[in-house]
NUNUVEX-513580 format. One record per residue (C-alpha): chain; x, y, z; residue in one letter; residue number from 1. Coordinates in steps of 0.25 Angstrom, whole numbers, always signed. Layout:
cadena = A x = X y = Y z = Z residuo = A num = NUM
...
END
This chain:
cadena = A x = -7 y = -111 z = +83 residuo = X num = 1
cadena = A x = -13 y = -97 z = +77 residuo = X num = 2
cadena = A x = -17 y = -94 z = +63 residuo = X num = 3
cadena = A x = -9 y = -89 z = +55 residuo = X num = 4
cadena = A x = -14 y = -75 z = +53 residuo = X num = 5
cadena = A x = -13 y = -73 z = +69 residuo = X num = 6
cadena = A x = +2 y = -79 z = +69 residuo = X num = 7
cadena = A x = +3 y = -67 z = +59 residuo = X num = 8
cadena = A x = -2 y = -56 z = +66 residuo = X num = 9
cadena = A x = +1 y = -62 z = +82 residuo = X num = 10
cadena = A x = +15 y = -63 z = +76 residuo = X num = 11
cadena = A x = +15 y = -49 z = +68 residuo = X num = 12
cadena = A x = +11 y = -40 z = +81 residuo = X num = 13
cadena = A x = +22 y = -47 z = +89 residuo = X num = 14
cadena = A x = +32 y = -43 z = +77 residuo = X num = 15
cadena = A x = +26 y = -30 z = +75 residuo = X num = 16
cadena = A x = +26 y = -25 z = +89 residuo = X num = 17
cadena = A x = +42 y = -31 z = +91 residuo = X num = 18
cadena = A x = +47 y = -25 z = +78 residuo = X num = 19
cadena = A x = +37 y = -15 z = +73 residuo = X num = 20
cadena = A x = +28 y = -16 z = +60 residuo = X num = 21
cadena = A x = +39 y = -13 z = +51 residuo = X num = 22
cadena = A x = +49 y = -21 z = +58 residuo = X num = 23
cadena = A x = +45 y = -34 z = +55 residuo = X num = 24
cadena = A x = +41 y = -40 z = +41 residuo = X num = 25
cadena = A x = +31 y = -50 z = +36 residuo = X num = 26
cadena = A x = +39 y = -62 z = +35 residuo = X num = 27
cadena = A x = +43 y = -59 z = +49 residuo = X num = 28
cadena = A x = +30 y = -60 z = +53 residuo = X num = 29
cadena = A x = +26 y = -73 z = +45 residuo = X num = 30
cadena = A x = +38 y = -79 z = +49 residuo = X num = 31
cadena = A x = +35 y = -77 z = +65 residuo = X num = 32
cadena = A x = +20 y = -81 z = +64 residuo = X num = 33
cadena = A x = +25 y = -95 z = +57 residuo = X num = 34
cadena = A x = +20 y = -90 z = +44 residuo = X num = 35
cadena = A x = +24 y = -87 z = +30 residuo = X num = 36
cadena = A x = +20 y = -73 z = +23 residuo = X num = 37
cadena = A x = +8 y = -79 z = +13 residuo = X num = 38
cadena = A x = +2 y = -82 z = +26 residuo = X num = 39
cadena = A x = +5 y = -69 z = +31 residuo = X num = 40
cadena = A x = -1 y = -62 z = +18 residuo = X num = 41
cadena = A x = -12 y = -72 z = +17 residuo = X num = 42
cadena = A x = -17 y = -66 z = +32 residuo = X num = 43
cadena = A x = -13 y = -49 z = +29 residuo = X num = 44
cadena = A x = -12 y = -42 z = +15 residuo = X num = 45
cadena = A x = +0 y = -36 z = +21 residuo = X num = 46
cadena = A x = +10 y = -33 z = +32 residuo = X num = 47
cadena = A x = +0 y = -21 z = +36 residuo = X num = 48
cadena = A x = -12 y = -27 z = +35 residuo = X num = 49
cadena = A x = -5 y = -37 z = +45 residuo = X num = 50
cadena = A x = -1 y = -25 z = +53 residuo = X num = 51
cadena = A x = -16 y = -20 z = +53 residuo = X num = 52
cadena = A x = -21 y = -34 z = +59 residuo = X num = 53
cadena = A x = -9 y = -34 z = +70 residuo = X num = 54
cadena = A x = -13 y = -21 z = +74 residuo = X num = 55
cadena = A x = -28 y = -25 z = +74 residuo = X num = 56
cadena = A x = -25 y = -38 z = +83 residuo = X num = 57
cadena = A x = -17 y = -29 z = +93 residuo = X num = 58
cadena = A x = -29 y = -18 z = +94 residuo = X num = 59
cadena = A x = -38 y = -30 z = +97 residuo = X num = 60
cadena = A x = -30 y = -36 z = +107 residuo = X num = 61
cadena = A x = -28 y = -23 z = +112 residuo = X num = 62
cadena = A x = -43 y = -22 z = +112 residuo = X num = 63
cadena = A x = -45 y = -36 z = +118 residuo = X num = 64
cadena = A x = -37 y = -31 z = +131 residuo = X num = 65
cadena = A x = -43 y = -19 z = +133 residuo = X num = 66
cadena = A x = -55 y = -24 z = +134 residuo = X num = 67
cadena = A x = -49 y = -34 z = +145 residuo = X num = 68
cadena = A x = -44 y = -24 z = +153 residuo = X num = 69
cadena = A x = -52 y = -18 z = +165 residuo = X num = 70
cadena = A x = -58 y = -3 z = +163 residuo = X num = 71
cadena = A x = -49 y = +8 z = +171 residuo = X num = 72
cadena = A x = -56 y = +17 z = +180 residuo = X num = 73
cadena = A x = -56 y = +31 z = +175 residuo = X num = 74
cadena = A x = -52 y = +35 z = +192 residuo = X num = 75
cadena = A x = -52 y = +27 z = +203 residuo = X num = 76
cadena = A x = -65 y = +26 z = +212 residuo = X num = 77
cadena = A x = -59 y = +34 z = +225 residuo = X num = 78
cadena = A x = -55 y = +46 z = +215 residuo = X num = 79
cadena = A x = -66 y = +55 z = +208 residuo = X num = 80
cadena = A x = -61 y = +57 z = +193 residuo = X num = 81
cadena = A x = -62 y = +73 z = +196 residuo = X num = 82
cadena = A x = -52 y = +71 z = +206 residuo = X num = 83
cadena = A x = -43 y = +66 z = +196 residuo = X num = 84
cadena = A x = -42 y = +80 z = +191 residuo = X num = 85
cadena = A x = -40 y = +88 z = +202 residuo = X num = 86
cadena = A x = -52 y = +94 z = +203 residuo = X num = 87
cadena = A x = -59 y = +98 z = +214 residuo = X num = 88
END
């Protein structure tokens, strides 16, 4: 099972992407994770600060796949870029 501090934050993007930052409360989110709200406070200052790391994992995973993703050609080999624009 995972910590507790990733229950929190797993658990808060999934909340937070379904029902927006506002739409959703803090003991929502300790309950779902199997928590309780002194756990929750124990790992974030606040509900923001919790915000912060959510958005922080997300950039990361965003990151992570990203980098995992082959490049894109910027034209494909049978077409000269300068034909791309019509040029002559």
């Amino acid at each position: 099972m995972a910590r507790p501090r990733d229950r929190i934050v797993g658990t808060a993007r999934s909340l937070f992407h379904k029902l927006g930052f506002r739409g959703v409360g803090v003991d929502t989110i300790a309950e779902e994770a199997g928590t309780n709200k002194m756990t929750l406070y124990r790992h974030f200052d606040s509900k923001d600060d919790l915000i912060v790391e959510c958005l922080r994992s997300a950039a990361m995973e965003a990151r992570i796949t990203a980098s995992m993703q082959p490049p894109t050609p910027l034209a494909t080999p049978d077409v000269e870029p300068i034909g791309l624009l019509g040029a002559r």
